[in-house]
MARFIKOL-873417 format. One record per residue: residue number from 1; x, y, z of N, C-alpha, C, CB in turn. Coordinates in Angstrom, 2 decimals, padded with zeros to 5 digits. Glycine has a CB too. Layout:
SITE:seq:n_x:n_y:n_z:ca_x:ca_y:ca_z:c_x:c_y:c_z:cb_x:cb_y:cb_z
SITE:NUM:X:Y:Z:X:Y:Z:X:Y:Z:X:Y:Z
...
//
This chain:
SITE:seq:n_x:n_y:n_z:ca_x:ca_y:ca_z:c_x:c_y:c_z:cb_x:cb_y:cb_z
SITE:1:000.85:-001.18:000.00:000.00:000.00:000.00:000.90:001.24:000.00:-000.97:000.00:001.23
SITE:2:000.52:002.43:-000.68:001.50:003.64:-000.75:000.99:004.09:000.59:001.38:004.83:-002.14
SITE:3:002.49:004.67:000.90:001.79:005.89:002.27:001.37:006.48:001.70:002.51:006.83:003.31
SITE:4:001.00:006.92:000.91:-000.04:008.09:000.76:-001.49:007.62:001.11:-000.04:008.66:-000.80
SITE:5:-001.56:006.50:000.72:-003.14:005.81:000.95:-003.59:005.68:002.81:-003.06:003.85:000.14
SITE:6:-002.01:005.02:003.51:-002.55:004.85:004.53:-002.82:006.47:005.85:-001.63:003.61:004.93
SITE:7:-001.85:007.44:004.76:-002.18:008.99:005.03:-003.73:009.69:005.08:-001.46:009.74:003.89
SITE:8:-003.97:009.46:004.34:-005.04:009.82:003.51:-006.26:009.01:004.38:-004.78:009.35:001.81
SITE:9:-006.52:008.16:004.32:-006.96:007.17:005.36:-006.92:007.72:006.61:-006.18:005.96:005.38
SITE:10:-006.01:007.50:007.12:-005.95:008.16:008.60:-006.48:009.77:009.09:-004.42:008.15:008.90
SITE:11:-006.35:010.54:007.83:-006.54:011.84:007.39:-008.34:011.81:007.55:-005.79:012.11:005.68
SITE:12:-008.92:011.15:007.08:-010.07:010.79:006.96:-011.29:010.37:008.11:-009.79:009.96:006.25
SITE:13:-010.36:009.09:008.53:-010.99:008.95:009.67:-011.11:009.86:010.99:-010.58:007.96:009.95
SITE:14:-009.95:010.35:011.18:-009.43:011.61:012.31:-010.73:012.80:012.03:-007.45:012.45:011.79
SITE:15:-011.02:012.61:010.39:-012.12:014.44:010.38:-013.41:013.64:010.98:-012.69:015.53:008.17
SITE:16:-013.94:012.20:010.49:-015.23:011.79:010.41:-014.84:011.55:012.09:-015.75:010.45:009.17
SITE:17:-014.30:011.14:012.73:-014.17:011.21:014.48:-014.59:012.54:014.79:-012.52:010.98:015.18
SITE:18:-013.83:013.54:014.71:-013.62:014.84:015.00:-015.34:015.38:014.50:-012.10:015.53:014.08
SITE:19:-015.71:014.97:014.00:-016.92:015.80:013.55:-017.71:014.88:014.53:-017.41:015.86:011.73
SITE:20:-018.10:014.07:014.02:-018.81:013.00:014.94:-019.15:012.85:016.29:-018.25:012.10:014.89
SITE:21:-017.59:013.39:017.13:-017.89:013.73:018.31:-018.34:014.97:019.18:-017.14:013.41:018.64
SITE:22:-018.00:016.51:017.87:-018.56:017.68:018.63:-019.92:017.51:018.14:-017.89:019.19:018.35
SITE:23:-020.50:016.74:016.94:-021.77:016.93:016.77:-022.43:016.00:017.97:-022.18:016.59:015.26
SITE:24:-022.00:015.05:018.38:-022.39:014.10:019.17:-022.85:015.40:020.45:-021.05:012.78:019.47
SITE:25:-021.71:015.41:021.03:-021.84:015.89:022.18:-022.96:017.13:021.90:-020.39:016.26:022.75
SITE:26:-022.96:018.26:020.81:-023.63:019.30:020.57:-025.43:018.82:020.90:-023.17:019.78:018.98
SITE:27:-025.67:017.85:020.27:-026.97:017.06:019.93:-027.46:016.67:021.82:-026.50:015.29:018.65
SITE:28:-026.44:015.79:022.46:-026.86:015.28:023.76:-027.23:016.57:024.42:-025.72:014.43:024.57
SITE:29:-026.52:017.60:023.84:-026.92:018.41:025.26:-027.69:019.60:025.50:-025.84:018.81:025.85
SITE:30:-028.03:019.27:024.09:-029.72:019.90:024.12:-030.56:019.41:024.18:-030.26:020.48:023.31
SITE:31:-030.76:018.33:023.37:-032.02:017.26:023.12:-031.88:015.91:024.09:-032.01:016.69:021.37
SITE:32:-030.70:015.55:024.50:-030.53:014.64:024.78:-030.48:013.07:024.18:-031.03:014.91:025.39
SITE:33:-030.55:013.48:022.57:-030.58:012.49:022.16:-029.05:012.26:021.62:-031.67:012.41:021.34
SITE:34:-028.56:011.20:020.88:-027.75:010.70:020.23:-027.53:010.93:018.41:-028.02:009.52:020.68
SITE:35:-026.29:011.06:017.93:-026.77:011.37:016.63:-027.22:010.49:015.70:-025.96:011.93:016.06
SITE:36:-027.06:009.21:016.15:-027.66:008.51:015.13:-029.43:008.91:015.26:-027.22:006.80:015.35
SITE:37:-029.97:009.27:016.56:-031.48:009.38:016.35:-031.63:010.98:016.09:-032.44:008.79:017.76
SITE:38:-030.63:011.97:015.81:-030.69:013.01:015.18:-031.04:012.59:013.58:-029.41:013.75:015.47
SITE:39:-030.19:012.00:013.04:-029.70:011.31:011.93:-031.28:010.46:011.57:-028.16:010.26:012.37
SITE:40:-031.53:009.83:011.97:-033.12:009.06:012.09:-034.09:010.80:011.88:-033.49:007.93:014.32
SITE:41:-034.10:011.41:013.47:-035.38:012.48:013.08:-035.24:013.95:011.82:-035.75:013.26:014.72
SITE:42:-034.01:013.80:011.41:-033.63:014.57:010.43:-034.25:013.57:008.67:-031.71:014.81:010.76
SITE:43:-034.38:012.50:008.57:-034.58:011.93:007.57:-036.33:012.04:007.47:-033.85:010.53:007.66
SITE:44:-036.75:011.48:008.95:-038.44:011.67:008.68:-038.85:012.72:008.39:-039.29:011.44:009.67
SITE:45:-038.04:014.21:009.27:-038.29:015.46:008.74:-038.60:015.88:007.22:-037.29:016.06:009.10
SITE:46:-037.92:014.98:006.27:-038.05:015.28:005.13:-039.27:014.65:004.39:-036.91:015.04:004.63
SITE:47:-039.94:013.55:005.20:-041.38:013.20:004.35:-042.48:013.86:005.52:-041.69:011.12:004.01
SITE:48:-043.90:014.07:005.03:-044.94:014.26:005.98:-045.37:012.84:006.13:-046.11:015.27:005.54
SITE:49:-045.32:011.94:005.10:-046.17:010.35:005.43:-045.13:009.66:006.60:-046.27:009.04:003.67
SITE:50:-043.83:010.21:006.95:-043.58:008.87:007.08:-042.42:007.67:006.48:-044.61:008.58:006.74
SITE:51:-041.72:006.74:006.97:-041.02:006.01:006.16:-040.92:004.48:007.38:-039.45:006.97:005.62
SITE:52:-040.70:003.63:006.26:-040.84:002.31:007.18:-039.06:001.94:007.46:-041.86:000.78:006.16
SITE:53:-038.94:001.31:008.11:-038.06:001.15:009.18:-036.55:000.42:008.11:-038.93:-000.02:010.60
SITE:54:-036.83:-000.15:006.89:-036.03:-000.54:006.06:-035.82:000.56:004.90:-036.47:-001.79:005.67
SITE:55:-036.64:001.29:004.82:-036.32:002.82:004.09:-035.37:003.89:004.78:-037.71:003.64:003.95
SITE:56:-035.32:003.83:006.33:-034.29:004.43:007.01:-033.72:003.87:006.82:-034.18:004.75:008.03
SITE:57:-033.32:002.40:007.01:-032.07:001.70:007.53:-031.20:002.21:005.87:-032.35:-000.45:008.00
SITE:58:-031.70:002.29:004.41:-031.09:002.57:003.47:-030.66:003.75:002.91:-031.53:002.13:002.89
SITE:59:-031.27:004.82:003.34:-031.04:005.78:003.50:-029.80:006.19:004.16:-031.92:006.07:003.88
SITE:60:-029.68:005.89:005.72:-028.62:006.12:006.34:-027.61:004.43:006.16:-029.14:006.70:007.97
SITE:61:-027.83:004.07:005.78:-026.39:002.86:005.35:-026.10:002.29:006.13:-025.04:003.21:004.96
SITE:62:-027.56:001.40:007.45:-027.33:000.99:008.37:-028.30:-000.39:008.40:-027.41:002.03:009.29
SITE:63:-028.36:-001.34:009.51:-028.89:-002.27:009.56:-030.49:-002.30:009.94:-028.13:-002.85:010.23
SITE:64:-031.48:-002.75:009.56:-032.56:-002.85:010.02:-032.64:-002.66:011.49:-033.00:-003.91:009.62
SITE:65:-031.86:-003.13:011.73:-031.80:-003.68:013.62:-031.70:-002.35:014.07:-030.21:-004.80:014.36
SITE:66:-030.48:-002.03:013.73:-029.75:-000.85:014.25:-031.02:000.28:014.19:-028.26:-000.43:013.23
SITE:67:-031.94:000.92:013.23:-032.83:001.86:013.32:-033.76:001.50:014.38:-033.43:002.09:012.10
SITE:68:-034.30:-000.18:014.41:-035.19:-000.21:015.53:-034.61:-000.24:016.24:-036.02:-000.96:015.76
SITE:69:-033.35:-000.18:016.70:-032.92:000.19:018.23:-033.40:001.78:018.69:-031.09:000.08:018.34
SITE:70:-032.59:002.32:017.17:-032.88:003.78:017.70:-034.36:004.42:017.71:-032.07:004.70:016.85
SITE:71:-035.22:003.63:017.07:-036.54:003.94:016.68:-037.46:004.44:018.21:-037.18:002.46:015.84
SITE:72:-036.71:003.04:019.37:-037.56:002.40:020.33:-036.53:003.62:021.12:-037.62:000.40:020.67
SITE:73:-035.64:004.29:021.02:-035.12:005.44:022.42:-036.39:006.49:021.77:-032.85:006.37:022.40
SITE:74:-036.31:006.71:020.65:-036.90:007.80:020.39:-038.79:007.69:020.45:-036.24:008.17:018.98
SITE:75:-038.60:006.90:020.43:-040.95:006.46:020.69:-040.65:006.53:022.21:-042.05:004.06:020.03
SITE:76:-039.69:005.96:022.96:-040.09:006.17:024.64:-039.64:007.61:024.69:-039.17:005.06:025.96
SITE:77:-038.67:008.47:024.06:-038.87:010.11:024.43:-039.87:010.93:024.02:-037.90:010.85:024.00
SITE:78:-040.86:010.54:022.93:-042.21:010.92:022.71:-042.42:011.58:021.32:-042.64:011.84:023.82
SITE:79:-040.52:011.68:020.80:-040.47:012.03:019.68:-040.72:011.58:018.05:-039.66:012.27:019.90
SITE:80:-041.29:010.00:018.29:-041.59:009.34:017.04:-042.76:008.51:017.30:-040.43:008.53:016.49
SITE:81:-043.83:008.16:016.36:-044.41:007.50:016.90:-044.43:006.03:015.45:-045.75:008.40:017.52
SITE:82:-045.03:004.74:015.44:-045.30:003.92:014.90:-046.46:003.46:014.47:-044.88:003.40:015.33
SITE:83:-047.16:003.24:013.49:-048.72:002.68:012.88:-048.59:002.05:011.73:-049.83:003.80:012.55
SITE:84:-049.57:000.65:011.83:-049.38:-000.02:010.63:-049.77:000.60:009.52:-049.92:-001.13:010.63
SITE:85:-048.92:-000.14:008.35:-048.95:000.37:006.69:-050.62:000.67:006.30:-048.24:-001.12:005.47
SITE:86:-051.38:001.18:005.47:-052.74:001.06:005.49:-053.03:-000.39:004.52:-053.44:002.54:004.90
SITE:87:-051.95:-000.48:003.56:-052.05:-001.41:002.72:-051.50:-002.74:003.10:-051.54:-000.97:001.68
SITE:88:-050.29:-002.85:004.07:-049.84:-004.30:004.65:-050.13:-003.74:006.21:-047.92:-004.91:004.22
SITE:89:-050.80:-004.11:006.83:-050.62:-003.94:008.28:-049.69:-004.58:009.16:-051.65:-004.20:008.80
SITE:90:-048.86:-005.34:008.67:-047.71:-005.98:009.34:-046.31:-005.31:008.94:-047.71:-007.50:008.96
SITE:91:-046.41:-004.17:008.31:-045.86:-003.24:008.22:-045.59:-002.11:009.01:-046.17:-003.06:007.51
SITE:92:-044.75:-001.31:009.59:-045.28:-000.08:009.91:-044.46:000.91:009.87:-045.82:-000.05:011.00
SITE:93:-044.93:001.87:009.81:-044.16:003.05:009.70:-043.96:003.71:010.32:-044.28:003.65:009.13
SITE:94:-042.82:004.49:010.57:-042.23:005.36:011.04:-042.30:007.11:011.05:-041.38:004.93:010.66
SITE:95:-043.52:007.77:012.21:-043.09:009.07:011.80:-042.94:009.65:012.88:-043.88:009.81:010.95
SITE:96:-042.62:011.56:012.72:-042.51:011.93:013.52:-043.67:012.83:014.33:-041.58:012.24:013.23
SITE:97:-043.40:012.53:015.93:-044.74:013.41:016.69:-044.71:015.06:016.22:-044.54:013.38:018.69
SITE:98:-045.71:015.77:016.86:-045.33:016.67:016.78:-044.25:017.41:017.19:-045.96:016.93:016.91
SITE:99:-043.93:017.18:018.71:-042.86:017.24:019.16:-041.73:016.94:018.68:-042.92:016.84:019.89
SITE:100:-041.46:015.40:018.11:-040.41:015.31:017.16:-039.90:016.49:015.83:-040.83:014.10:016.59
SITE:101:-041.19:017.12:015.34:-041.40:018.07:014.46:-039.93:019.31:014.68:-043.08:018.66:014.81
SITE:102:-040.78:019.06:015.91:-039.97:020.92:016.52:-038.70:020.57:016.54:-040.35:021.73:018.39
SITE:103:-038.65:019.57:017.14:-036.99:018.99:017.56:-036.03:019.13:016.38:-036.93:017.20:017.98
SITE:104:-036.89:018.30:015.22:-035.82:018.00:013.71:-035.79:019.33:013.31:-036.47:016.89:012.25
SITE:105:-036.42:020.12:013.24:-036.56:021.32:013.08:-035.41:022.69:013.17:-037.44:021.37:013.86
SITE:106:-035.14:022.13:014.50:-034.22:023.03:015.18:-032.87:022.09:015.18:-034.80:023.50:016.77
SITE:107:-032.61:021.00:015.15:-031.76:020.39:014.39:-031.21:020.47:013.11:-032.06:019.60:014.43
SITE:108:-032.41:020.33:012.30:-031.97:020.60:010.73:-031.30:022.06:010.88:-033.43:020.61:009.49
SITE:109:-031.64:023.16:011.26:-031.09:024.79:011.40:-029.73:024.60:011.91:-032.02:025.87:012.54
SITE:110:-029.97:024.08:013.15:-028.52:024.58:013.82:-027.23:023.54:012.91:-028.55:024.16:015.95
SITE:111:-027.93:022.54:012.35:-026.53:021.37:011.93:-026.57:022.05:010.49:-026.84:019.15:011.95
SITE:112:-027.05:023.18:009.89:-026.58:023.53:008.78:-025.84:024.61:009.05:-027.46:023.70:007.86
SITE:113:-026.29:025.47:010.06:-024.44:025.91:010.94:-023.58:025.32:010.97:-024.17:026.07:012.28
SITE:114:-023.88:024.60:011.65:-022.32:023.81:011.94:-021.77:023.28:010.90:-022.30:022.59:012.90
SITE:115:-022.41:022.45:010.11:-021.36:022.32:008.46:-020.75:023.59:008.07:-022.35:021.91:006.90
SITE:116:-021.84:024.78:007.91:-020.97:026.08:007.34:-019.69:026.11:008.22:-021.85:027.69:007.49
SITE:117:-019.95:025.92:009.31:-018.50:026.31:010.45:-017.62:025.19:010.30:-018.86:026.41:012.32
SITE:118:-018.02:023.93:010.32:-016.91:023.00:010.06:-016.24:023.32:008.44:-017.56:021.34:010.22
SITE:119:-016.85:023.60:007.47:-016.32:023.74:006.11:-016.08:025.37:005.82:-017.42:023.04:005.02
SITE:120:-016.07:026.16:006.86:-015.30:027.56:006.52:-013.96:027.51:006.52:-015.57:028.66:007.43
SITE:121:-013.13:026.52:007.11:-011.50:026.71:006.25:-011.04:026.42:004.44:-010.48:025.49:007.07
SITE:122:-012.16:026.52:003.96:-012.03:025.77:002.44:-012.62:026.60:001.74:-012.67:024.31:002.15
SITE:123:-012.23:026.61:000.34:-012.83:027.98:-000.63:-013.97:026.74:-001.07:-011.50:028.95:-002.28
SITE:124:-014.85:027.91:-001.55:-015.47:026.88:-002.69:-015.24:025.87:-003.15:-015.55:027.16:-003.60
SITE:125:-013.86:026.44:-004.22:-013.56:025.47:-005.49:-013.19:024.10:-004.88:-012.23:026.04:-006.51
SITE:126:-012.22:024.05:-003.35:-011.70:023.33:-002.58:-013.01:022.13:-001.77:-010.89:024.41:-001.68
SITE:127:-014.05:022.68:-001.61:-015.02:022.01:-000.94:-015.67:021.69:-002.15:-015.82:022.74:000.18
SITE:128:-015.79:022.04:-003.16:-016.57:020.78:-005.06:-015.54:020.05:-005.65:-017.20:021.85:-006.90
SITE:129:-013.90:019.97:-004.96:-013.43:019.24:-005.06:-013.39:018.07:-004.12:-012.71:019.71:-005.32
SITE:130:-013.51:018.18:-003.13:-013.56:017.53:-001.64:-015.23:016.25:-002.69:-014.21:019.34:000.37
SITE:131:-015.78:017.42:-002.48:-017.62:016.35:-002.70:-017.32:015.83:-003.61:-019.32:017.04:-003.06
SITE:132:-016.53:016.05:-004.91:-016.73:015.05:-005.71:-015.23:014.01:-005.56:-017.08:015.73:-007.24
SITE:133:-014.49:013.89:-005.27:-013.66:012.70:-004.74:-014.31:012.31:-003.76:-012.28:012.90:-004.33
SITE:134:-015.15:012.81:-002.81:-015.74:011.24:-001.67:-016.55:011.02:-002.80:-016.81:011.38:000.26
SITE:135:-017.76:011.33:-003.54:-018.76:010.89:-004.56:-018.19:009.54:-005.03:-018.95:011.99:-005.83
SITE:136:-016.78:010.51:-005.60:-016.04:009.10:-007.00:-016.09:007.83:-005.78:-013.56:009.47:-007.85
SITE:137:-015.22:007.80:-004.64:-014.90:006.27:-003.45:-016.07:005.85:-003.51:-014.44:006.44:-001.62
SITE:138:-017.00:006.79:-002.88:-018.40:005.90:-002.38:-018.74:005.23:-003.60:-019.84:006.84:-001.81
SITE:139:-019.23:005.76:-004.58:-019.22:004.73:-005.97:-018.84:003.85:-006.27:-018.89:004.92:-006.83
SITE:140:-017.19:004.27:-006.24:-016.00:002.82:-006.48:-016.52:001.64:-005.64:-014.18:003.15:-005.81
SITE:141:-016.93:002.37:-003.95:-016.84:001.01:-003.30:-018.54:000.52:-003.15:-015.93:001.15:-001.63
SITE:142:-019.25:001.00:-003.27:-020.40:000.54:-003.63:-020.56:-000.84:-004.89:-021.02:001.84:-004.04
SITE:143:-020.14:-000.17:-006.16:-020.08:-001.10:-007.30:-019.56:-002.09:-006.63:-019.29:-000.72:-008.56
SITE:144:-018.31:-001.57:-005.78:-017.01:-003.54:-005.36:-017.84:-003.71:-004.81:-015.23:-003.94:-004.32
SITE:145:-019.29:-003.69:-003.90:-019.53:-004.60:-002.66:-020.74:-005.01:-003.25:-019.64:-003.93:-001.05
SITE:146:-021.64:-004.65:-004.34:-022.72:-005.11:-004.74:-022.18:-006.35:-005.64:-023.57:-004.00:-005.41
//
């Protein structure tokens, strides 16, 4: 492997830590929630119907399991609730309360701060270069794993 790869790599993981954990902590200590169920009430935010529990899990690039874990913190904080499909009732879906509403709400606002603030050391041209080399990997490694 070139050092450059295992640079670059390391380079990588260190930002997705580093972000991960001031957003982490930012999220607990208002809402008290976690970011993966930020990450969850930021996605329902974007439909009014609703989404079933394998439409998150693909969305965010995670396991079935893993969303109903987070599904079940967030229905006991009052912020999501669950009802069967109208068409399969052994289905169900996933939305958010009203309360959840307000929450993603003020989430979606403040975490589009914080990207501006995490990505103000970079010009433009530097951050549409950045998006499209992760674009090209995720692709590359998508195609290898399908």
């Amino acid at each position: 492997m070139p050092p450059e790869d295992l640079s670059l790599w390391d380079n990588l993981t260190l930002s997705v830590k580093v972000v991960e954990t001031q957003l982490g902590r930012a999220h607990r200590s208002e809402f008290h929630c976690t970011l993966a169920q930020v990450q969850v009430m930021k996605e329902l935010f974007s439909t009014r119907s609703g989404l079933r529990v394998g439409e998150l899990a693909a969305r965010l690039a995670v396991m079935p399991s893993n969303i109903s874990q987070i599904v079940k913190g967030l229905s006991a904080a009052g912020l999501v609730e669950q009802h069967p499909m109208e068409k399969d009732r052994r289905i169900q879906i996933v939305s958010l309360t009203a309360r959840g509403r307000h929450v993603a709400a003020s989430e979606v606002s403040r975490n589009r701060k914080e990207v501006e603030a995490y990505f103000a050391c970079l010009t433009g041209d530097e951050k549409r270069v950045m998006s499209s080399l992760l674009r090209k990997i995720a692709a590359f490694r998508q195609a290898g794993i399908r």
